[in-house]
Structure formats: structure tokens, C-alpha cells
C-alpha positions as a Markdown table, in Angstrom:
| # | Residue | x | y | z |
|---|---|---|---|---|
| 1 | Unk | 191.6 | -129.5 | -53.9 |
| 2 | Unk | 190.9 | -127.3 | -50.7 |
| 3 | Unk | 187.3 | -126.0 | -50.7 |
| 4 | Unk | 186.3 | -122.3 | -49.5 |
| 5 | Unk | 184.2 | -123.2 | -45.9 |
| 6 | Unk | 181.0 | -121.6 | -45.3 |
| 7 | Unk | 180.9 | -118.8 | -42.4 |
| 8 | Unk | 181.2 | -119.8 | -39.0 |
| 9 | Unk | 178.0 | -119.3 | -36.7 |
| 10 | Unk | 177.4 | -116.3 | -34.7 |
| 11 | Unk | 177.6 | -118.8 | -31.6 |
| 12 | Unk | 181.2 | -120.2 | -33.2 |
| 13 | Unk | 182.3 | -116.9 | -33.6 |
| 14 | Unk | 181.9 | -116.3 | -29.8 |
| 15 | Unk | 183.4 | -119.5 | -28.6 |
| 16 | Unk | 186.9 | -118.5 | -30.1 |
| 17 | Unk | 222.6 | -109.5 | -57.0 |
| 18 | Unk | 219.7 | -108.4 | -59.9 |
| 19 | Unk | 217.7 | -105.7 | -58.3 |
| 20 | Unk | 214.1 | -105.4 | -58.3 |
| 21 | Unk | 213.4 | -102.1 | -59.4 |
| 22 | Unk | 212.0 | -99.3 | -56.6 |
| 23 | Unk | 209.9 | -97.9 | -59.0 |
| 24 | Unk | 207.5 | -101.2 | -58.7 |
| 25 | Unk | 207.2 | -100.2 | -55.2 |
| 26 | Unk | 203.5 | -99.4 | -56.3 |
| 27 | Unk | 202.1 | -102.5 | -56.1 |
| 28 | Unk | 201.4 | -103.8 | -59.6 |
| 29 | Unk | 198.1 | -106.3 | -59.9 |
| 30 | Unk | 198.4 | -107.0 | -63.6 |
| 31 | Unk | 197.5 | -108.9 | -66.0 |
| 32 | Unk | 200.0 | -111.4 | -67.1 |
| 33 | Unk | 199.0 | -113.0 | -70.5 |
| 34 | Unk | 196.4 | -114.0 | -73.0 |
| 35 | Unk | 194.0 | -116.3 | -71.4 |
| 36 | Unk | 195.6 | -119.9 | -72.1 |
| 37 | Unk | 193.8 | -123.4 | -71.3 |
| 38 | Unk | 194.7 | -126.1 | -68.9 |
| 39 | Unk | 193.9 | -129.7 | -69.8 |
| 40 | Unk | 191.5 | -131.2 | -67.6 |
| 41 | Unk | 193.0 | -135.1 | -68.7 |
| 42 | Unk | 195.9 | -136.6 | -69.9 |
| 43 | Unk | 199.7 | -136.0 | -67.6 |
| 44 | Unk | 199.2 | -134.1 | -64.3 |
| 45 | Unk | 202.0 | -132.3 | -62.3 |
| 46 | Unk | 201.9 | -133.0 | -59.0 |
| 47 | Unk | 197.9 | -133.7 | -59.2 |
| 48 | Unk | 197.4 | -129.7 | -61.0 |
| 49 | Unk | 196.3 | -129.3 | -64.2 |
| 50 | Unk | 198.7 | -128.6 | -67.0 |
| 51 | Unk | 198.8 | -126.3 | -70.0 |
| 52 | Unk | 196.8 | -127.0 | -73.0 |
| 53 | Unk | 196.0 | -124.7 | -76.1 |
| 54 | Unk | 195.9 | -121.0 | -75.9 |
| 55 | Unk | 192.0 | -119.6 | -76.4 |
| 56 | Unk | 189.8 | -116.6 | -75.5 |
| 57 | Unk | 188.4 | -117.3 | -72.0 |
| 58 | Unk | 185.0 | -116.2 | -70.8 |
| 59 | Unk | 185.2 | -115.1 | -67.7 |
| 60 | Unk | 186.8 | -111.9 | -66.3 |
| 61 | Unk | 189.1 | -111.6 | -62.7 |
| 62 | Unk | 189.4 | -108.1 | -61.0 |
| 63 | Unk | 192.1 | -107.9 | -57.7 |
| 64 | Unk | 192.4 | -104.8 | -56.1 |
| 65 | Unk | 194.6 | -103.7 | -53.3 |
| 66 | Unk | 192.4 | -102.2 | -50.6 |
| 67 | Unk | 193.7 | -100.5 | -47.4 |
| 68 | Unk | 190.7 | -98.7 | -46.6 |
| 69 | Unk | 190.5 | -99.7 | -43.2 |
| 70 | Unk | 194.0 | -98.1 | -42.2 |
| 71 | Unk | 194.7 | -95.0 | -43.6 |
| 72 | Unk | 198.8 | -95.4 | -42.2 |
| 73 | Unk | 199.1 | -98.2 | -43.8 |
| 74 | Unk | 200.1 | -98.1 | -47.7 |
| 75 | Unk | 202.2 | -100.6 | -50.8 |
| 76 | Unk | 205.3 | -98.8 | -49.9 |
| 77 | Unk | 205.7 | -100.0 | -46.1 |
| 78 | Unk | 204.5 | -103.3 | -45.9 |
| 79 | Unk | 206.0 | -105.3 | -43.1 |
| 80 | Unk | 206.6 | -108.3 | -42.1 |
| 81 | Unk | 203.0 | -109.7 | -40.0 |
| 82 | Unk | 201.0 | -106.9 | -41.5 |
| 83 | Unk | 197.7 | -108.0 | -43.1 |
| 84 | Unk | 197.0 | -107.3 | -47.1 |
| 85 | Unk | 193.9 | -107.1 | -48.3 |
| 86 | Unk | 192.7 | -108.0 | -51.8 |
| 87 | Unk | 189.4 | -107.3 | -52.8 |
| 88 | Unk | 188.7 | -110.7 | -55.7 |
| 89 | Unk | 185.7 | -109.9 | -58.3 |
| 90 | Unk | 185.0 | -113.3 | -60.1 |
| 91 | Unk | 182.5 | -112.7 | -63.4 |
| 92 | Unk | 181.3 | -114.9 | -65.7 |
| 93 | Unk | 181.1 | -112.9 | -69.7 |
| 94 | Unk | 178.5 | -115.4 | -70.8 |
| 95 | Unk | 176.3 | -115.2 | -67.5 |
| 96 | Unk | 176.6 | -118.9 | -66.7 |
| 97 | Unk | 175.4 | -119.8 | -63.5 |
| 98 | Unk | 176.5 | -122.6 | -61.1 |
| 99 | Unk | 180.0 | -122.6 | -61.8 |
| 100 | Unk | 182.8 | -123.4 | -59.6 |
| 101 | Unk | 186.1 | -121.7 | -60.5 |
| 102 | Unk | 189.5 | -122.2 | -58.7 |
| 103 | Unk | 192.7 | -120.6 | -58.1 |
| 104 | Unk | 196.1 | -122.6 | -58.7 |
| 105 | Unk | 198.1 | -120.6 | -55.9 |
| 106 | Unk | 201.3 | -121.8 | -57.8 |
| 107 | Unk | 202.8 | -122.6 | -54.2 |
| 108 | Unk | 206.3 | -123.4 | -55.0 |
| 109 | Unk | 209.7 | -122.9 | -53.9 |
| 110 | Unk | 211.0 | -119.3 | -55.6 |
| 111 | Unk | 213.6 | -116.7 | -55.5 |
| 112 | Unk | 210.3 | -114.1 | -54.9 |
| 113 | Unk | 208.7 | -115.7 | -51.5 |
| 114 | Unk | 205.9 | -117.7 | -52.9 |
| 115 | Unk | 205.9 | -120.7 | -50.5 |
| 116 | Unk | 202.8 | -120.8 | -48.4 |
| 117 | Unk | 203.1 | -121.2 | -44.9 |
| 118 | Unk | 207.2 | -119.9 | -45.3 |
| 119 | Unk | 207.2 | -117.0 | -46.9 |
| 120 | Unk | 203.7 | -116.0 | -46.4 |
| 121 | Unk | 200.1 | -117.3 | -44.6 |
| 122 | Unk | 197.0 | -116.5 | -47.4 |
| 123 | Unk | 193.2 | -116.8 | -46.4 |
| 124 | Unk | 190.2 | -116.3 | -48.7 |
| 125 | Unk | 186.9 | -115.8 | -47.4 |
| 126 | Unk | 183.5 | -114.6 | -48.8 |
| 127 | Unk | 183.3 | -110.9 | -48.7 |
| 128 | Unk | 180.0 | -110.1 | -47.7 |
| 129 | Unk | 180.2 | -112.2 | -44.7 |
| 130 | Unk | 183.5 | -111.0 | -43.9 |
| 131 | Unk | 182.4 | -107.7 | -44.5 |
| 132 | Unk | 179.7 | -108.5 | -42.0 |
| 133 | Unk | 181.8 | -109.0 | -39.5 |
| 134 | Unk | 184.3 | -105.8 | -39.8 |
| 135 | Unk | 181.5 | -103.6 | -40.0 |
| 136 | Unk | 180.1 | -104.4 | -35.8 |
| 137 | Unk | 184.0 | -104.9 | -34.9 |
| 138 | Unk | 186.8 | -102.9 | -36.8 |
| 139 | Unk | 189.4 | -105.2 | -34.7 |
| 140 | Unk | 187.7 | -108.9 | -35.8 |
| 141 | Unk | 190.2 | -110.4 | -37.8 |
| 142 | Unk | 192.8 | -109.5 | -34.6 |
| 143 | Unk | 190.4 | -110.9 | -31.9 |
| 144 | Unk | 190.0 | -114.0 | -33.7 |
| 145 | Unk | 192.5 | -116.0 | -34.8 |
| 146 | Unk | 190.2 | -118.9 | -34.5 |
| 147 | Unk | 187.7 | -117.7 | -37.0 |
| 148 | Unk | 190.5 | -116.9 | -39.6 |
| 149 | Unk | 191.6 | -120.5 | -39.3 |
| 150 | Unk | 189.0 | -121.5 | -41.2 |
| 151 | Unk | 189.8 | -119.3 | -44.3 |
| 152 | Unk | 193.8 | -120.1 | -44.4 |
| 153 | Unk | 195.0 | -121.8 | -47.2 |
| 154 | Unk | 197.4 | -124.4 | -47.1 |
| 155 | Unk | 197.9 | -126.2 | -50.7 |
| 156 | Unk | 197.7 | -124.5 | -53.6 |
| 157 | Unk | 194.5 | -125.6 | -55.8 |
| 158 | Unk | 191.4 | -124.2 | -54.0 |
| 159 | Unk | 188.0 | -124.2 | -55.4 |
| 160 | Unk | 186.2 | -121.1 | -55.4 |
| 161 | Unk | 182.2 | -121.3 | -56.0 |
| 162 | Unk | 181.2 | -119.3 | -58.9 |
| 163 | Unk | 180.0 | -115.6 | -59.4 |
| 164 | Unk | 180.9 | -114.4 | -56.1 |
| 165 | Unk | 183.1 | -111.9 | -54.7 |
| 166 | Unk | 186.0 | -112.8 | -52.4 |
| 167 | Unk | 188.8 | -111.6 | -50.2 |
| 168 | Unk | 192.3 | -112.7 | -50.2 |
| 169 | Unk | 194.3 | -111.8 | -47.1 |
| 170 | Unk | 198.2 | -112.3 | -47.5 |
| 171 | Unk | 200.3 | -112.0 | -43.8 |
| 172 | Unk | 204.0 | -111.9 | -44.9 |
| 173 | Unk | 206.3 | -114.0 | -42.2 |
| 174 | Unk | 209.3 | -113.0 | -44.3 |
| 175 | Unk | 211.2 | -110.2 | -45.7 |
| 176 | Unk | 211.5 | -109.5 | -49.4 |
| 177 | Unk | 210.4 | -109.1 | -52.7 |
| 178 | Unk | 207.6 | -111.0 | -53.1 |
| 179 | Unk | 205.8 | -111.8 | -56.6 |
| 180 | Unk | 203.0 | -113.6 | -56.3 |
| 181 | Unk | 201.8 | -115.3 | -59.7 |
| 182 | Unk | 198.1 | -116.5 | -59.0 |
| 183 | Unk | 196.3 | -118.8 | -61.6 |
| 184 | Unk | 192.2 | -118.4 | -62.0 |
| 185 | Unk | 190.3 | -121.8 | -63.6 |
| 186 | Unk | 186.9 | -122.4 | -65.1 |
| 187 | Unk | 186.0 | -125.6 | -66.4 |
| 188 | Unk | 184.5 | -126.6 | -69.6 |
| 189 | Unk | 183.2 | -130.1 | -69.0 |
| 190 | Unk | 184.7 | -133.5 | -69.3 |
| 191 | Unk | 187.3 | -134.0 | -71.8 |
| 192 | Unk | 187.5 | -130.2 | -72.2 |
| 193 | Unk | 190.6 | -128.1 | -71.5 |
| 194 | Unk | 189.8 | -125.4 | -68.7 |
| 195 | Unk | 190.2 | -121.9 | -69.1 |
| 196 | Unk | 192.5 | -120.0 | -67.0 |
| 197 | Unk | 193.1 | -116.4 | -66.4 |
| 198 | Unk | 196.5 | -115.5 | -64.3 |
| 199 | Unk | 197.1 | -112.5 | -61.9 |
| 200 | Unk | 200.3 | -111.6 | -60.5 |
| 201 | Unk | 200.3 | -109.8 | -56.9 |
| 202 | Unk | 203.8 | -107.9 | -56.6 |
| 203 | Unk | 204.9 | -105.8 | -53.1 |
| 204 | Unk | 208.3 | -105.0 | -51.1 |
| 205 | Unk | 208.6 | -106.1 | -47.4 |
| 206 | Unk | 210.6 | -105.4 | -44.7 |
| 207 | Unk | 211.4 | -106.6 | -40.9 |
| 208 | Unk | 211.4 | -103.2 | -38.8 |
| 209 | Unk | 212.5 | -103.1 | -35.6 |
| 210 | Unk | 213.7 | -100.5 | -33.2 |
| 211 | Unk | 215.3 | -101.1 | -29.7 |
| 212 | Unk | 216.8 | -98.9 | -26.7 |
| 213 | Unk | 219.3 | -100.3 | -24.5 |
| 214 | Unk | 221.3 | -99.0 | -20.9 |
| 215 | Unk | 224.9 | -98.4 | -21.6 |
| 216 | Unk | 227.6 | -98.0 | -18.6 |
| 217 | Unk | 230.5 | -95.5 | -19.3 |
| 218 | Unk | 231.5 | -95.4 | -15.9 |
| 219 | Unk | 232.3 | -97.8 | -13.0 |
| 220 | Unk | 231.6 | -96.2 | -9.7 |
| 221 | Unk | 234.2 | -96.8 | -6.5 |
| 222 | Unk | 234.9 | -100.2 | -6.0 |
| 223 | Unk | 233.7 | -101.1 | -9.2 |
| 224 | Unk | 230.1 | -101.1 | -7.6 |
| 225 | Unk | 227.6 | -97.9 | -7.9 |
| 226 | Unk | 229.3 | -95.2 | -5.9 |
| 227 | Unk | 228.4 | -91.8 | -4.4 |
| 228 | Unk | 229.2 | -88.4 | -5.3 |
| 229 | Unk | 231.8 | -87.9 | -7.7 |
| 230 | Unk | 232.9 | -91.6 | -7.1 |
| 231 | Unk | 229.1 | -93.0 | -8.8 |
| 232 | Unk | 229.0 | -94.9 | -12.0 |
| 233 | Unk | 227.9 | -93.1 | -14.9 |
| 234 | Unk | 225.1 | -94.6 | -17.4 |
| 235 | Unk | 223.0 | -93.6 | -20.6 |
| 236 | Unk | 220.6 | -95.0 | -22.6 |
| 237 | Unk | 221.1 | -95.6 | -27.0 |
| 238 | Unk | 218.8 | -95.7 | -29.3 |
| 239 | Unk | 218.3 | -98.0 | -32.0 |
| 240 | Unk | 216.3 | -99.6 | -35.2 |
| 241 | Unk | 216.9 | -101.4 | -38.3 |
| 242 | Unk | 215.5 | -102.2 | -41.4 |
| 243 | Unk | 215.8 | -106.0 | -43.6 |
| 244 | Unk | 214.8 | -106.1 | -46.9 |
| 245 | Unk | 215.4 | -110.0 | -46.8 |
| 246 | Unk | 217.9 | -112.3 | -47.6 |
| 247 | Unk | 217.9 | -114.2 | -51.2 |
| 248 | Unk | 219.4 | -112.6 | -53.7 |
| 249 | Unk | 216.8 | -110.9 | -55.3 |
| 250 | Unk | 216.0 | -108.5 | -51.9 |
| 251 | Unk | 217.7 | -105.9 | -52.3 |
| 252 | Unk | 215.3 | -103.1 | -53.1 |
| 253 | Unk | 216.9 | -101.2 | -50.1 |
| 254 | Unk | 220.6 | -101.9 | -50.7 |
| 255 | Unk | 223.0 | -99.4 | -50.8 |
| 256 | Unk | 224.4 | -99.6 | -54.5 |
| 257 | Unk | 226.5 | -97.0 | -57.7 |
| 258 | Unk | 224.7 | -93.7 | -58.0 |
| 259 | Unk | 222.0 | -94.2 | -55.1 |
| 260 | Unk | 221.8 | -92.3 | -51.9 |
| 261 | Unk | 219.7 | -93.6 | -48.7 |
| 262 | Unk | 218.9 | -90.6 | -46.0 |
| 263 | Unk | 216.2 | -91.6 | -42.6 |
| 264 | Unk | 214.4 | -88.9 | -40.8 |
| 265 | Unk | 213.1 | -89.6 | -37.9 |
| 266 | Unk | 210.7 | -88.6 | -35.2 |
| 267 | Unk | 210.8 | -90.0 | -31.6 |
| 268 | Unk | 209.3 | -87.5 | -28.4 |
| 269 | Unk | 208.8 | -84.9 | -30.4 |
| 270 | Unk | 212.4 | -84.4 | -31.9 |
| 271 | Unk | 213.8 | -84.7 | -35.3 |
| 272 | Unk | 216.5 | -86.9 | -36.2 |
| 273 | Unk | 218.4 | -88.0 | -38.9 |
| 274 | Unk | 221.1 | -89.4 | -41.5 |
| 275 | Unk | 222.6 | -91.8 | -43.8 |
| 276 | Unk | 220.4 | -94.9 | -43.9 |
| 277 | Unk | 221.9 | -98.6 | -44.9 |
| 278 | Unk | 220.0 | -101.6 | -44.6 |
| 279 | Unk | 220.8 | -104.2 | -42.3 |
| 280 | Unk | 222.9 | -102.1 | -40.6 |
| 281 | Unk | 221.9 | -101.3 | -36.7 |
| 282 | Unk | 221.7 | -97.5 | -36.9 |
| 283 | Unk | 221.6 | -95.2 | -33.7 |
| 284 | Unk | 219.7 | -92.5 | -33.8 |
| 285 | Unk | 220.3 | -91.3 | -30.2 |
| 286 | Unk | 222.6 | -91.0 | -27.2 |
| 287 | Unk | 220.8 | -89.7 | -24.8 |
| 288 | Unk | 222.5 | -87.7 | -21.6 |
| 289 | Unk | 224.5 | -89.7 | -19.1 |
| 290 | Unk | 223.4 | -89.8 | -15.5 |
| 291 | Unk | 224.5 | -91.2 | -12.5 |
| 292 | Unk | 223.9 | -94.6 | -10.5 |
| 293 | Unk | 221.6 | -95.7 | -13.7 |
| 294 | Unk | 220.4 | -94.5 | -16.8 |
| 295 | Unk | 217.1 | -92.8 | -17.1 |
| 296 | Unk | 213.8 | -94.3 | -17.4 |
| 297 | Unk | 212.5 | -94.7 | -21.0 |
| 298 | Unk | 208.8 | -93.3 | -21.0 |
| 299 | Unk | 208.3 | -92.7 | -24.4 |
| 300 | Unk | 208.3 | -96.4 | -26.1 |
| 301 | Unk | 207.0 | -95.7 | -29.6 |
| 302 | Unk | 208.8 | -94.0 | -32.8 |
| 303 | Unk | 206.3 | -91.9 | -34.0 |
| 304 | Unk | 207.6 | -91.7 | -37.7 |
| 305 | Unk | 210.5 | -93.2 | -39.7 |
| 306 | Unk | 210.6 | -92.1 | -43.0 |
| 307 | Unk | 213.5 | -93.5 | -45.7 |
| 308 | Unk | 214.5 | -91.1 | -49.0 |
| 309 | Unk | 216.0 | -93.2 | -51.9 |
| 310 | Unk | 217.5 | -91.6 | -54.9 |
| 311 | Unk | 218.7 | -93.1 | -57.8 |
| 312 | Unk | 220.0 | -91.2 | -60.6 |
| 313 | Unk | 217.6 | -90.7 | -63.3 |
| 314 | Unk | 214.9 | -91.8 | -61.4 |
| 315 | Unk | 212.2 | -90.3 | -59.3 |
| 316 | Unk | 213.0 | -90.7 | -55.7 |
| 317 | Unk | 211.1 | -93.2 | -53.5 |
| 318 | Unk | 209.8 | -92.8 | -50.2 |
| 319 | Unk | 208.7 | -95.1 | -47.3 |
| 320 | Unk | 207.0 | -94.1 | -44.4 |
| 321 | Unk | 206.4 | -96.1 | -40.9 |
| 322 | Unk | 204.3 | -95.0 | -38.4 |
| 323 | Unk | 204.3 | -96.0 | -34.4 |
| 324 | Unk | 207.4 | -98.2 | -33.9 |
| 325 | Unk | 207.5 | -99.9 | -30.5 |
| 326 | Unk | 210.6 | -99.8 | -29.1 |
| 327 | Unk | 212.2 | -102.5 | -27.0 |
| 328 | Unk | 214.5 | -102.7 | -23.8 |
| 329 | Unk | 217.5 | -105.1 | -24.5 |
């Protein structure tokens, strides 16, 4: 079982086909079951605890979603690399004191991205001290890496001391629908089955990516640049694209019976816009042709890329990105 490590120093610190439904775009943090029991003897699988008899546990597990810290950033355009945050609220119901829960990560290969370290990287550290740090630096957890090393998980049983109040920070390094079933465990004492309280964490993911690229129409005389009216002829096209992953079960995006995809889009201060399909390479501009070479690209972000999905009978769904870099291929 990984253990949770204590805070770094100060002096550390500076050395360093089915469809899942768009309407669950809203990330749902619910509560999966009855609390049930795990046996702390007899078989093991894979050295975790199994099920035992179904009871009343006493102790209580709050996870909230909790993008506070980027007001851009929200459940319904999560992307690949971005950093979730979880706030974790362990309390015992009986006030017991000196108790060490876990969490049973239930790190597994899945059809919904639950492999640690494949489909996503997942830390866990104390909150006040991580708090601590955010508060003097609102960039810590990007200026070092080092530091977060020490809270990334990389099994699935970790113990978590008692009573305390955590965060879980997920980094997805795929696409997709992700459904993340978590398991919380208190024990009971030898011989006694543990109590367990489980926690699914549910979001939609996507690789963005936008791109501009030199295109010449034109040879000039001789096949070589030219002069004049005898000067090769170039412009630059815009691009970006959107995956929503590749098992079968990503396909929140895909273009299906009775649904209709539209992008809007704003780049340099100008509007654009159509027919959106996923995992298609979609250009948005052509900009004006020029001799001897294509213009230079100044502007190298996309300010706003929003998608409209609508289904019939259904609300529609929107998903907004903000400050797409674009590329030079």
C-alpha cells in the first residue's frame, strides 16, 4: 500500500458504438451504493481486499469538483494535460480519532480510461499544505514538477491518515470518456471486515489542437520565386481539430441520426464558422495569396472555439475553449 508523504521542506521546495450520453457532460460525483464491507482476511485479489457483507458504514466521503482557481476552465472542456482538482472531505460519524482510511483507486484496464499512468497521472496531497503553497504562488504546481512527484500515485491501494481533508489532482494523458470508480476504506480491527464507501468521478476529454500552415498555388519562372507577374504565389490555411478518443465508448462528439454539430470561432478579432465533425481536420481560413511567400502569421492564439450539439429532444450542449496556440507545420 502507497502511503500519503508528508510536505516537502521550504528548503526542498526551492531546490526543484454505445454512446455516453452529453447530457453527463456536467460532471457527476455521486454516490454509487449502499456502503458494503471488504474482508480484511481470507482470499485476496491481487493483494486488495475483497467484498464481504453489506452494512451501514460510519464514516462519511465528500468530493467536489473545484476550478476556482481558473475561471476559463470548466467540466465541459477538459483536455487532454489540463489539471482537475478534487477537493476530498474524509469524516468519521462516530468521532473516532487515529484512524487511517484508504482509497482502492480500482486501477485497472477499462473501456472508460481508468489505468493510471495510461490514461491518466492522479496525485493526492494534504490540502492545507497545498493550499499553503497556491496561496504565495498561483503558478506552484506548474513550477514544480519536482514537488508534485511526491504526491503522484502509482498503484492503486493508498493509505490516507484519518480525519483530514485532501486533494486529488487527475492530469488526463488521453482522450475520452473517463469514469473513474474510486473505493474509500476504514478498518474495523483484526478479523473484522472493513467498511467501504465508493465515489465515482465521471468527465469528457478531448485532444485540441489548431495549426496554420504555408501553401504554394503558384510556381514562379523557372520553377524558382520569380519577379513581377512571373513570382510564385503563396497563402497561409488555417486549421484545428478536435478527438474525443479512440475506444469505443468515445464518442460523445460523433456525428450520429438526428444530431447536428456547428463551431464558431474567433481568431484576430473575426468570426468564423460551420459544420463541425470530430476527428476531421477542419479549415477555418484561407487567408489572401501573396507573392514570393506567404504572409507572416502574428497572431498565434485562437481566442475562442466554441462547439453547439443538438440532439433531438434534448437540450443542446455547449463547449467552450479559450486561447488555442496555433502551430506552424
Amino acid at each position: 500500500m502507497y502511503r500519503l508523504k508528508t510536505s516537502p521542506t521550504s528548503k526542498r521546495q526551492h531546490g526543484k458504438g454505445k454512446r455516453f450520453k452529453l447530457v453527463d457532460f456536467i460532471l457527476a460525483i455521486v454516490l454509487l451504493a449502499p456502503a458494503t464491507l471488504y474482508s480484511c482476511g481470507g482470499n485476496q485479489n491481487n493483494g486488495l481486499p475483497t467484498p464481504g457483507n453489506s452494512g451501514d458504514a460510519t464514516f462519511s466521503v465528500s468530493i467536489k469538483e473545484n476550478f476556482s482557481k481558473n475561471p476559463l476552465k470548466n467540466t465541459n472542456n477538459i483536455q487532454v494535460g489540463d489539471t482537475l482538482r478534487y477537493d476530498i472531505d474524509l469524516k468519521d460519524l462516530n468521532n473516532e480519532s487515529n484512524i487511517h482510511y484508504s482509497i482502492d483507486l480500482n486501477n485497472r484496464d477499462g473501456e472508460f480510461h481508468r489505468r493510471i499512468e495510461k490514461d491518466y497521472r492522479v496525485f493526492i496531497f494534504r490540502r492545507d499544505s497545498l493550499d499553503k503553497h497556491l496561496s504565495a504562488n498561483p503558478n506552484f504546481l506548474k513550477e514544480n514538477e519536482e514537488w508534485m512527484k511526491d504526491g503522484e500515485i502509482r498503484q492503486s491501494l493508498v493509505d490516507l491518515p484519518g480525519n483530514k481533508e485532501y486533494v486529488l489532482l487527475i492530469i488526463p494523458i488521453q482522450p475520452g470518456t473517463f469514469q473513474l470508480s474510486y473505493t474509500f476504506l476504514k478498518p474495523r480491527g483484526k478479523q473484522k471486515p472493513m467498511e467501504t464507501v465508493d465515489k465515482q468521478i465521471n468527465f469528457n476529454c478531448v485532444h485540441l489542437s489548431a495549426w496554420y500552415k504555408s501553401i504554394k498555388t503558384k510556381d514562379g519562372s523557372g520553377g524558382f520565386i520569380g519577379i513581377g507577374g512571373h513570382a510564385s504565389e503563396h497563402h497561409n490555411e488555417f486549421y484545428f481539430k478536435i478527438d474525443d478518443g479512440s475506444n469505443e465508448k468515445d464518442k460523445f462528439l460523433a456525428s450520429i441520426p438526428n444530431r447536428s454539430q456547428e463551431y464558431t470561432l474567433m481568431y484576430n478579432g473575426k468570426k468564423y464558422g460551420n459544420d463541425f465533425f470530430e476527428g476531421q481536420e477542419i479549415c477555418f481560413l484561407k487567408g489572401k495569396t501573396t507573392k514570393k511567400h506567404a504572409p507572416e502569421v502574428t497572431v498565434r492564439v485562437i481566442e475562442e472555439i466554441t462547439i453547439l450539439q443538438k440532439d433531438e429532444g434534448r437540450d443542446e450542449v455547449v463547449l467552450k475553449f479559450y486561447n488555442i496556440p496555433l502551430e506552424q507545420k
